[in-house]
C-alpha positions in Angstrom: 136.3 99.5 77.0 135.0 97.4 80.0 132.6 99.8 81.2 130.4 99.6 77.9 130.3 96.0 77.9 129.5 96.1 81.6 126.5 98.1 81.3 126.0 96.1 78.6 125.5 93.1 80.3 123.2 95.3 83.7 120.7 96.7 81.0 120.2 93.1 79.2 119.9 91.8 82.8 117.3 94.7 83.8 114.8 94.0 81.0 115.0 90.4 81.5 113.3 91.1 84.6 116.0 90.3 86.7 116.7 93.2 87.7 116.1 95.1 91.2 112.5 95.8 92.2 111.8 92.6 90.0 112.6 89.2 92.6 113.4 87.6 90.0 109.5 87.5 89.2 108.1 87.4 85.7 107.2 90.7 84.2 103.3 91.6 84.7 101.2 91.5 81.2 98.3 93.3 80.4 94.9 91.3 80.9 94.5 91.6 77.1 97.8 90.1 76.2 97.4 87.1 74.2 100.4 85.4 76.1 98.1 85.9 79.5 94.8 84.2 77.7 97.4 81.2 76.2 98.6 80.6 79.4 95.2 80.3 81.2 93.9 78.4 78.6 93.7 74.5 79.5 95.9 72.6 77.1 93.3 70.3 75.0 94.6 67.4 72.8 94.0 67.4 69.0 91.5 65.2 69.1 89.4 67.1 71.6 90.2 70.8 69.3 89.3 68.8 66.7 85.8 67.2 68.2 85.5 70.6 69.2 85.5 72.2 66.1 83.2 69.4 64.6 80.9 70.2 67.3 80.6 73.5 66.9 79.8 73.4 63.2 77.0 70.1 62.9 75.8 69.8 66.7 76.2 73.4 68.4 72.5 74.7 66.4 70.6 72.5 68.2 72.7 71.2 71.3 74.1 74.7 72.1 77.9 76.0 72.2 78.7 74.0 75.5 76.3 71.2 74.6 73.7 72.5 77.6 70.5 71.1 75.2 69.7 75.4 74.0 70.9 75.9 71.0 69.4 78.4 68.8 66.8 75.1 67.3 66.3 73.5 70.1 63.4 75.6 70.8 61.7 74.4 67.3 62.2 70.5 68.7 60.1 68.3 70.0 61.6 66.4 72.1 63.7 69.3 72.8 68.3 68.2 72.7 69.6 66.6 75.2 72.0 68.2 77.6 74.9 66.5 76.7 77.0 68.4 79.5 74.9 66.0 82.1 76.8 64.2 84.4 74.0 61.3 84.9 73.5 61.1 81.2 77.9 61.1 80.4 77.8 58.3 83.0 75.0 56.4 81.4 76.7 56.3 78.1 79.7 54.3 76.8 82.0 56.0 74.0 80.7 53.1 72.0 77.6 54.4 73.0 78.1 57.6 71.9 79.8 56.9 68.6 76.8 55.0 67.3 74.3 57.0 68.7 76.2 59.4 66.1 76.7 57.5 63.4 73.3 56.5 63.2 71.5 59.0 64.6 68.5 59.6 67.0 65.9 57.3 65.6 68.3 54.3 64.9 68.4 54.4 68.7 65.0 54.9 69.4 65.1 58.5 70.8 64.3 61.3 68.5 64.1 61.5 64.8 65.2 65.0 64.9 69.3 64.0 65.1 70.4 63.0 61.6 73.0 60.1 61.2 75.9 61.7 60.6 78.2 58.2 59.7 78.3 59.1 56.4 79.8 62.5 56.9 82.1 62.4 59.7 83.8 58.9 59.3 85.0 56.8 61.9 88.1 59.1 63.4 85.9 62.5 63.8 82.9 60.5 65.3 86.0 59.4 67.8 87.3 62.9 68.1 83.4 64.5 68.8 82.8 61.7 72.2 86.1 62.9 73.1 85.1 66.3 72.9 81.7 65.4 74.8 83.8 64.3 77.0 85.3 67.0 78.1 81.7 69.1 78.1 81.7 70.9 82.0 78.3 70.8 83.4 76.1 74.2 84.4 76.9 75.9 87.6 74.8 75.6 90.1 
């Protein structure tokens, strides 16, 4: 009766991947695993998910999907988006500045007419969560 129980216990401890061969390491996933792609991930907060989301559906057209100043309008604009990814220009800019630059809009702030105020849509907490989300915008490679 103890042997069953015994190898039991060795198999249970074999496909935790403690077994020999294993160190004690974590098993290997494929590259396509979705655990591997969660894992690399960076952790983002709500409110960054959420200004990301926001982004993508009123801003990405003519900012572009990382904010770079190329989405698919921006070549119909004159002047043409701002690359919002910028370090100069993120350091220039307060989140104050950023908020009411959204909630007004372009020509409120005297740069182009082309940006629509978008205070009336987004309210006060997703104009927060979209400068959080420019925020976090990474620059081009060099």
């Amino acid at each position: 009766m103890r042997r069953p129980v015994l190898a039991a216990i060795v198999w249970l401890f074999v496909l935790s991947g403690c077994g020999p061969g294993t160190g004690g390491e974590t098993p290997v996933s494929a590259p396509g695993d979705p655990a591997v792609a969660r894992a690399a991930a960076p952790i983002q907060s709500y409110q960054v998910r959420e200004g990301s989301a926001l982004f993508r559906h009123y801003c990405a057209a003519c900012h572009g999907d990382e904010g770079h100043g190329d989405g698919l309008n921006a070549y119909n604009l004159d002047p043409r988006p701002r690359d919002l990814a910028d370090p100069a220009f993120q350091k220039s800019r307060s989140d104050d500045d950023l908020s009411a630059l959204i909630r007004t809009g372009g020509g409120a702030a005297g740069l182009s007419t082309s940006m629509p105020p978008w205070g009336r849509t987004l309210g006060e907490r997703r104009i927060r969560n979209l400068v959080a989300y420019l925020r976090s915008l990474e620059p081009h490679a060099e």
